[in-house]
C-alpha positions, 0 to 999 in steps of 0.5 A, spaced: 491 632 572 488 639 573 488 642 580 480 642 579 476 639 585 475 633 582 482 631 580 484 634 588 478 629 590 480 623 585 487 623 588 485 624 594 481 617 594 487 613 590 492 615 596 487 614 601 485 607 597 493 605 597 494 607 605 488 603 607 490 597 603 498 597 606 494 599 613 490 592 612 496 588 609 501 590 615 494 588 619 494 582 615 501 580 616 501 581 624 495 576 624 499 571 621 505 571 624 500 572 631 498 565 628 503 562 627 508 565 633 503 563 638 502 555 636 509 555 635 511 559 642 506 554 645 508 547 642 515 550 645 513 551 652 509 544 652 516 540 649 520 544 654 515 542 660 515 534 657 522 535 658 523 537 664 519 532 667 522 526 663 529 529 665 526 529 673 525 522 672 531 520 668 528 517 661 528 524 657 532 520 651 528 513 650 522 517 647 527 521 642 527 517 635 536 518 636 534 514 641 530 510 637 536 509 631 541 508 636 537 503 638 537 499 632 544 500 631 546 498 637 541 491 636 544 491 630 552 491 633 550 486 638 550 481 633 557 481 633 560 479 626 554 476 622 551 483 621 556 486 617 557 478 615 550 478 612 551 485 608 557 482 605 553 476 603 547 480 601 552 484 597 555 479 593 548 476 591 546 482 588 552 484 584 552 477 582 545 476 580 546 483 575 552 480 572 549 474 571 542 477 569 546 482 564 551 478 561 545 472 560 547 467 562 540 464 565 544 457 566 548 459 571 543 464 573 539 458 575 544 454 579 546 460 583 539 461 585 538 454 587 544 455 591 541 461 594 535 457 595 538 451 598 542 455 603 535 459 605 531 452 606 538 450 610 538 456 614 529 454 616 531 447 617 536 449 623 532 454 626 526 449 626 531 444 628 533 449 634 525 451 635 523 445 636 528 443 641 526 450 646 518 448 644 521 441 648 526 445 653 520 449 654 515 444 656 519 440 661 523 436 656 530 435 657 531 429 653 531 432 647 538 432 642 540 434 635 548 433 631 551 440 632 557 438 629 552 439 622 549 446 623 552 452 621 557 456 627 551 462 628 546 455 629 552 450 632 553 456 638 545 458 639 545 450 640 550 450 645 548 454 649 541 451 649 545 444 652 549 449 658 542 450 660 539 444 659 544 441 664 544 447 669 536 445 669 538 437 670 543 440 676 538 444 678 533 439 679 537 434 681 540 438 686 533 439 689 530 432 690 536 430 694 535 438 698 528 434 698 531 427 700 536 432 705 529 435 708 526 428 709 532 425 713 532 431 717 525 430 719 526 423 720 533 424 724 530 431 729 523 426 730 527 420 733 532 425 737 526 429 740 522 423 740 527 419 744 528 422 751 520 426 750 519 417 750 524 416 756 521 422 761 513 421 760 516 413 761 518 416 768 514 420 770 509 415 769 513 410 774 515 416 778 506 417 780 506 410 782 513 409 786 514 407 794 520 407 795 523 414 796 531 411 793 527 408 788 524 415 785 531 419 787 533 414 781 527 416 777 528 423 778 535 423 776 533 420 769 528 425 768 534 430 769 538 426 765 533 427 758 530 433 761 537 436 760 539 431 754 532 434 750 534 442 753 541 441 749 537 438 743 534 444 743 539 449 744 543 446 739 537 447 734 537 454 735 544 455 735 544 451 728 539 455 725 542 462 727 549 459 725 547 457 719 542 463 717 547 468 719 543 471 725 549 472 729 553 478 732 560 476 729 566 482 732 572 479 728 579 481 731 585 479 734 585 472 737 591 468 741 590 462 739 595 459 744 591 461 750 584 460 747 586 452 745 589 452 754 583 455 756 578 450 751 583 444 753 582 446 761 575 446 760 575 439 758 581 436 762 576 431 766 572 429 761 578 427 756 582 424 763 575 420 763 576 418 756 584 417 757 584 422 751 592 424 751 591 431 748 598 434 745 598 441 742 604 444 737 602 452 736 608 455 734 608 462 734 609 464 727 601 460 727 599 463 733 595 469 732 588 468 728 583 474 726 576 471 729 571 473 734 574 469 740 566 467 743 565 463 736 571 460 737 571 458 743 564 454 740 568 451 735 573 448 739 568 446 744 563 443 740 569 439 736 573 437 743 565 435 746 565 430 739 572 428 741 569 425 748 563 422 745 567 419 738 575 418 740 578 411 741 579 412 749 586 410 750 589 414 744 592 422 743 589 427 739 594 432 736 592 439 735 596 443 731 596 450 728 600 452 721 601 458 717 599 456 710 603 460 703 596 464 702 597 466 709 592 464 713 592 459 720 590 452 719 588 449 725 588 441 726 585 437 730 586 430 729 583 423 732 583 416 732 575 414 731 571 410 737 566 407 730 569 405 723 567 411 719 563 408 714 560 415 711 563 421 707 566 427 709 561 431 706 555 427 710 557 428 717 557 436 717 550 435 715 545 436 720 543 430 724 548 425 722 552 421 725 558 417 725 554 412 728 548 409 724 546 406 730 545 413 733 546 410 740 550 416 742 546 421 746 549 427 740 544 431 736 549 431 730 549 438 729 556 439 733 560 439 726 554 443 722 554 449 727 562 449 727 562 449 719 557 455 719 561 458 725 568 458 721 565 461 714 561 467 718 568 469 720 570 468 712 574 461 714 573 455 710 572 448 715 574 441 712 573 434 714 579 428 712 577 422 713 583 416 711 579 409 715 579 410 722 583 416 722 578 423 723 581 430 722 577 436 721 581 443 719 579 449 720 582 455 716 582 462 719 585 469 716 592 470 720 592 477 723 595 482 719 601 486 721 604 478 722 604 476 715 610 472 714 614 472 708 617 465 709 615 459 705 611 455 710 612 447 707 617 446 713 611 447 718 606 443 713 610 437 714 606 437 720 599 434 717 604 429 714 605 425 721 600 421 723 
């Protein structure tokens, strides 16, 4: 080149040509990685934001696809030993096939695929077998039945379950017709108790409007207490048998000497056992003395329990009353009596409510007294138990003995107590 004007002009040109293209190439590539940067900053800050939401309400994980493989992995491992058991089997079948199909042997390639089929069709009958029975279960049939003993173990334990469940269905509903046939007889039985002293005071009331004599209307008067009071106690002991028994009572557990309280309970009852000749004899040695209990229910107990030995004991027989300390140390409290009526009726049935000793249901109790003593010892986490042996009555109430008398002697001596009659 000469250093003329055209050639000074020319290269003038050609490097404002290459500075102007390496200018639009600079602002090219920051347009791009502007474009790219920015969506990229955006699709961050929205993950970052979509993550602290789901870490806020504790389920950022469920929704990542480890969560998702995890998932399916654990799926797969709750099957227990036939998943790696089906692998196995799948395995050695194509394996199996390959050789069969390379080496030409297309007889044994048949029987092997017609064994395969076999089992295949095998495994669909059982689960037809097992659908059909849940299709029965499902629409309230229970009598439905299949041989376990020719399915196959996966089957044969699904199957199994599907009986324990039937029979939990069975007690379930068996145990709600005899809650129905309980909720039937408890009406049948509260009607007549209320009805019968309701009866007796509209009677008297009604002779007491048309009466002359003065003497004759203090009688009258005194039978309308007599059932007024007879219905106010039926009443308080309803009360006193809902509380108990749905737990809607203060219960102040501590330490308790179950010597005193039995003298006190004894003591309040003496008149009405003299009434009866009830010989009372008591045997609380010291090592069963002292109960963990609130002592205001045990009081109840104990009062509930002596005003049925009044209504209930033979007259003229003794009741014994004695304490031991049992091997898992707790205090087990026995009262024992000879029965007025023979007991045709079990244990069970008599810490119902409104049941009787007496089907005759002369007596003026309301049936509740054993009910409400059951539900009062298990509020105070003891255990209470009828025994029955002909004529002979006894219930046992076992407490929890106070801590720091725990005694580490063996207590068969003292339990040959229950043995005397």
């Amino acid at each position: 080149y000469n250093n003329g004007f055209p050639d000074i002009a020319i290269n003038f040109y050609q490097q404002g040509y290459y500075y102007g293209f390496a200018k639009a190439s600079i602002i090219k590539y920051i347009m791009v990685i502007v474009g790219g940067v920015i969506p990229f900053l955006q699709f961050t800050l929205l993950f970052f934001l979509s993550l602290a939401t789901r870490i806020k309400y504790g389920n950022w994980y469920k929704n990542t696809l480890i969560y998702y493989i995890g998932t399916i992995i654990s799926d797969l491992l709750q099957i227990g030993g036939y998943f790696p058991a089906f692998l196995l089997g799948s395995f050695v079948f194509w394996v199996a096939f390959y050789f069969l199909v390379q080496l030409q042997l297309y007889v044994l390639l048949g029987i092997f695929l017609f064994i395969a089929s076999y089992a295949l069709f095998w495994r669909a009958y059982e689960a037809a077998l097992l659908k059909k029975a849940i299709n029965k279960f499902a629409n309230g049939e229970t009598d439905f039945s299949f041989h376990t003993s020719r399915l196959s173990h996966f089957f044969k334990i699904q199957a199994l379950d599907l009986y324990k469940i039937k029979d939990f269905a069975e007690a379930a509903a068996k145990k709600s017709i005899r809650a129905e046939h309980l909720q039937n007889e408890l009406i049948t039985n509260v009607s007549h108790d209320i009805k019968t002293p309701l009866t007796s005071i509209i009677n008297y009331v009604h002779l007491l409007q048309h009466v002359e004599d003065p003497e004759q209307a203090k009688k009258y008067i005194a039978v309308l207490e007599k059932q007024s009071k007879r219905l106010q106690k039926l009443t308080e002991d309803l009360i006193e048998a809902s509380k108990a028994s749905t737990g809607n009572i203060t219960v102040n557990i501590m330490p308790n000497d179950l010597h005193e309280l039995l003298e006190q309970a004894v003591g309040e009852y003496s008149d009405r056992f003299d009434a009866c000749k009830l010989e009372i004899v008591t045997n609380i040695p010291e090592s069963a003395r002292s109960v963990m209990a609130d002592g205001r229910l045990l009081w109840r107990i104990f009062s509930n329990l002596f005003s049925n030995l009044v209504k209930y004991a033979q007259p003229e027989t003794r009741v014994y009353i004695n304490s031991v300390r049992t091997i898992d140390n707790n205090i087990m409290i026995s009262i024992k009596n000879v029965s007025r009526e023979a007991l045709n009726i079990s244990a069970e049935e008599l810490t119902r409510r409104f049941v009787r000793g007496d089907e005759s249901r002369h007596s003026e109790g309301s049936g509740l007294g054993l009910n409400i003593v059951e539900n009062l010892v298990n509020l105070q986490s003891g255990n209470f138990n009828i025994v029955i042996d002909g004529d002979l009555f006894r219930t046992n109430i076992i407490l929890p003995a106070k801590p720091e008398e725990v005694s580490t002697q063996n207590p068969s001596a003292e339990s040959n107590v229950f043995n005397q009659d």
